[in-house]
Structures are given as structure tokens and as C-alpha cells.
N, C-alpha and C positions, 0 to 999 in steps of 0.2 A: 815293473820297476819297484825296490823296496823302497819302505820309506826312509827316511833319514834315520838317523840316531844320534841324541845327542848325551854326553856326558853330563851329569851333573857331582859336582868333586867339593867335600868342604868337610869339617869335622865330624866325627863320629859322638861329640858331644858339643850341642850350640847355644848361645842365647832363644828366647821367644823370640826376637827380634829378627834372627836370622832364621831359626826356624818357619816363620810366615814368608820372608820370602825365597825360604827354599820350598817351601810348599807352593807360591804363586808361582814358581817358573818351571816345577813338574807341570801343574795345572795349564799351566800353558804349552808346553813343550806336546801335553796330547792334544789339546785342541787345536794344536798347529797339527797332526797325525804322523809327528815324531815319533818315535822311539828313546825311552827314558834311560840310561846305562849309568850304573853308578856301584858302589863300591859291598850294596848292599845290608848296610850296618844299619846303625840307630841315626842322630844326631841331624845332618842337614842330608843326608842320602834316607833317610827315614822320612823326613818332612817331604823329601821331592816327590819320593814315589806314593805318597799316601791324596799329594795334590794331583799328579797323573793319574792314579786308580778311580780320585774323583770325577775325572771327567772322561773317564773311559780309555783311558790310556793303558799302555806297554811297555811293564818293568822288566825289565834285565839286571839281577845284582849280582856280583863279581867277586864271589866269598873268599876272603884269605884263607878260611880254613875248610877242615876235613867235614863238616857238619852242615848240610844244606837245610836244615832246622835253625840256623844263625841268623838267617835269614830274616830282615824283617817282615808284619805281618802283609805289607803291600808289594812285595816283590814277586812278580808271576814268575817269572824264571829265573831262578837259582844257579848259579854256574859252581859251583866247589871246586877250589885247584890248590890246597893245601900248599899256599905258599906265601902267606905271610903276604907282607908289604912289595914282597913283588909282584904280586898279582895288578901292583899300580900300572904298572904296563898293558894289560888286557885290560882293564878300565878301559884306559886312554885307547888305546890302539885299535878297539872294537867303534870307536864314537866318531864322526865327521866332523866335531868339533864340541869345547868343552867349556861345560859354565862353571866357573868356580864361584862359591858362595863362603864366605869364610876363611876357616881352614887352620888347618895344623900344617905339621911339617909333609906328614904322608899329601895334604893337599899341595905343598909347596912342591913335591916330588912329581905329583899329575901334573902340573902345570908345568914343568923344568919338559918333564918327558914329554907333553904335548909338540910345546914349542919346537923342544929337539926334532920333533919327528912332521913338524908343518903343518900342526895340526892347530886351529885358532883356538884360542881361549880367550873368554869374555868374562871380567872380572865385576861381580859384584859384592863388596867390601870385604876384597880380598887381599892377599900381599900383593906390597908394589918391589918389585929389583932395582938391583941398580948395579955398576958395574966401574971400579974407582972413582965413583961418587958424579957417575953420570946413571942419568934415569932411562931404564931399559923402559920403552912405550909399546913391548910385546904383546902384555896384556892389554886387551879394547877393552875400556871401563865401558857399564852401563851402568844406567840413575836407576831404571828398574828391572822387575822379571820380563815386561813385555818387550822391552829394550833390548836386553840381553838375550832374550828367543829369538826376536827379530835380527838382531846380527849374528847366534849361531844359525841360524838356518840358512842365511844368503852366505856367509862364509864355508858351511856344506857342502854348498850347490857349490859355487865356485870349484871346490876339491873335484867335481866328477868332469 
């Protein structure tokens, strides 16, 4: 059986704030013996994977461009698919389910595509939707990283 894999989606430039806890929810995501999948840049996909490498964990980064040197310096496996902000989709679609931490619009775009495609997203102070000004409750907030690992992994499992 593989192990799970989970997304982690947020800005490619963050606060410290968000930074520490994209790094505690990499960190936990391997000592849960997840798998880390994320977009491979700097910012909160930087922070995540440098917190999984810490604790022995399994990066996956999903490079928009031609350059598997883009990469940052905590990413074990490099994926290169020279496509830009489409590549938002092989993020999402390689993960069992997805923690947004932050984020820009490319985050708002993983989360749109998760959802579309059944995939959970569990929002740590990330965008909230809403829909003529009723509130879309798609995203499952969590208060932390252990929160947010703890419900992408049992929403996961659920998928298999």
C-alpha cells in the first residue's frame, strides 16, 4: 500500500507567521508517513517541505517551469512540466487531499480545482468563498498544523 500524499498550496511569498506554520504541517505531514506534494517554489511550499525533510519526510515539487534547479533546496523529487500555472492541476490531482496555508490567487485556483474534483481542502488562514453572499463551508478550517494533518489524512483514507 502507498502512503498517502498530501498537498500543501499557499504563496510562493509568505509572512514568518505563515511560514512556521507551513513548516509545522510539512513536519507533520512526514511524521504522519505522508507524502508532501506541493507546487515546489519558495514561500509557504518552501517552508512545508524544509519542515518534512526535517523529520524525514517525502517531497514532491510540481515545477511550472522547464528548470528542475527551480526547485527548492528541500524538494527530493523535482517533477518539471513547463506549464506555468497549469501545472496547478498536477499539484492537486497527484494529492489525496489538500492543506492550504495562505495563499495568492494560484492558491485560490488549487483550492477551486481540488473542490471541483472531490478532493478536501483543509484551510489554514486561507481564503474563505462565498457564493451571492452566502458562505461556501467547502473549506474545513483548522486552528492548527496538527488539526489540519489530522483531517487531511482521515479525509484521504475516506477517498480510497
Amino acid at each position: 500500500m502507498s502512503p498517502v500524499s498530501i498537498a500543501v498550496v499557499g504563496g510562493s511569498a509568505c509572512s514568518a507567521e505563515d511560514a512556521r506554520v507551513a513548516e509545522a504541517v510539512g513536519r507533520e505531514i512526514a511524521r504522519r508517513g505522508a507524502v508532501l506534494v506541493c507546487g515546489g517554489l519558495g514561500g509557504v511550499m518552501e517552508a512545508a517541505c524544509r519542515g518534512a525533510k526535517s523529520a524525514g519526510g517525502l517531497t514532491v515539487g510540481i515545477l511550472p517551469g522547464d528548470d528542475r534547479r527551480s526547485a527548492n533546496h528541500y524538494v527530493d523529487v523535482p517533477v518539471v512540466t513547463g506549464m506555468g500555472h497549469a501545472r496547478n492541476a498536477i499539484v492537486v490531482k497527484t494529492a489525496e487531499a489538500v492543506i492550504a496555508v495562505d495563499g495568492s490567487y494560484g492558491t485560490l485556483s488549487e483550492i477551486a480545482l481540488a473542490l471541483q474534483n472531490g478532493i478536501a481542502v483543509i484551510g489554514l488562514g486561507t481564503w474563505e468563498v462565498s457564493l451571492r453572499g452566502q458562505a461556501d463551508r467547502s473549506i474545513i478550517p483548522a486552528r492548527n498544523a496538527e488539526e489540519a494533518v489530522e483531517k487531511a489524512i482521515a479525509a484521504a483514507k475516506r477517498r480510497d
